[in-house]
Phi, psi and omega in degrees: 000140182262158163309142148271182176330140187264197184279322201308331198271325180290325181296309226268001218241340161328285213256355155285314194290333172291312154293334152341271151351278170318320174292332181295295174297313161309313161305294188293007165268321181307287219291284184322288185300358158309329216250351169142155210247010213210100199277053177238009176200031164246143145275332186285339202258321171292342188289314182289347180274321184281007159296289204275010146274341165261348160280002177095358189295140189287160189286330175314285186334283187331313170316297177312305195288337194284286189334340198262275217308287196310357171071023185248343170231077160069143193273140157274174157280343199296134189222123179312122175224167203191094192295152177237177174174201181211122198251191163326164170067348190091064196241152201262168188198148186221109179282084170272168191221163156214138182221153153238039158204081163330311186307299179331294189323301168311316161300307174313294172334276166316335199276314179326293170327286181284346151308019188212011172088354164281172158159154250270142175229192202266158170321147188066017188252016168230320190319315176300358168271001198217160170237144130271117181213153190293122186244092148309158197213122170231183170257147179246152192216020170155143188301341165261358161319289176345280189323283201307309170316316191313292219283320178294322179327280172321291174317335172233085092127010179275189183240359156199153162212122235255127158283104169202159164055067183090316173237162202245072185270100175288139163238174201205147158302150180312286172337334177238004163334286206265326137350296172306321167299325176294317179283327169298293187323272190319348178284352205055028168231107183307108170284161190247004190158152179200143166166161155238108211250118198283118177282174098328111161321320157218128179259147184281180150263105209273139161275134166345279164338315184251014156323263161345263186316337183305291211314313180303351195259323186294323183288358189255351168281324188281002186261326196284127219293308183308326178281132191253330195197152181219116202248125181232158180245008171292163186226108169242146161357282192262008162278000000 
């Protein structure tokens, strides 16, 4: 009879994803803290802190990636990119990135795309299609849950707040994000997800057929070390 996976192999398949992540948070506090070192008069750099700390990240770590971006232990290289493209079925995709090698980057990327019937188009030929905004995500579990996230919602500041599949999504412009989350949490309702995020204006409808390659070409996008988020207007299961 065959084995499954052993635990040493599940740790370790753990903890590459676990470092992942982290390389991922450590680039967005480094990048963030260019803008000043003191996440009371950053907002992108409190944001990226309260990330790596609800991933567990030690405050040391944390510590380090702000002093590298802030220029106080040595310049990082790094530079902010931002893909624009196309996957199957035409579903519109917006890649960000931070690389200190654009050339690489830019190969990965494309080659992920045409392995999946995508490809890489020029800036501004999708963006108009996504807004950024601040998105909360709660779970829902009764129709007076609902009510009550609208209504503390609306009060601090949202700007929708949209039911569907299950879940409470509240929106927001970027500028009032983390007010409103302060104002939920305290209200006593926890999100299940928080960011500020490029949303779609509208999502498409994915044909049968290309369900499958989509997801695999988005999970081959989010493995790639260069890539920090990957935004699609297709309407998948968990979108």
């Amino acid at each position: 009879m065959g084995r499954g996976p052993s635990i040493e192999g599940r740790k370790n398949a753990e903890d590459a994803k676990r470092g992942k992540i982290f390389t991922k948070l450590i680039r967005e506090i480094t990048v963030a803290a260019r803008n000043g070192g003191d996440p009371a008069s950053n907002a992108r750099l409190r944001m990226g802190i309260d990330k790596a700390l609800s991933a567990n990240m030690t405050k040391d770590t944390i510590e380090r990636a702000v002093k590298r971006g802030s220029g106080t232990e040595g310049a990082d290289n790094m530079q902010e990119l931002r893909y624009e493209g196309y996957g199957p079925g035409g579903v519109a995709l917006i890649i960000d990135a931070m690389t200190d090698n654009p050339v690489r980057t830019v190969a990965e990327v494309r080659h992920a795309l045409s392995k999946h019937g995508g490809n890489l188009g020029t800036s501004g030929s999708v963006a108009f299609q996504f807004a950024r905004v601040g998105e909360l995500v709660f779970e829902s579990t009764s129709p007076e849950l609902e009510e009550k996230i609208l209504e503390t919602a609306l009060e601090a500041g949202a700007d929708d707040v949209v039911s569907a599949s299950g879940k409470i999504t509240v929106l927001c412009a970027p500028e009032n994000f983390e007010s409103l989350k302060a104002g939920l949490i305290e209200a006593g309702f926890e999100p299940i997800s928080d960011d500020v995020v490029m949303r779609p204006a509208n999502r498409v409808a994915v044909g049968a057929d290309d369900v499958e390659t989509l997801s695999d070409m988005i999970e081959w996008l989010e493995e790639l070390d260069d890539v920090q988020e990957v935004y699609h207007n297709a309407s998948l299961p968990d979108s």
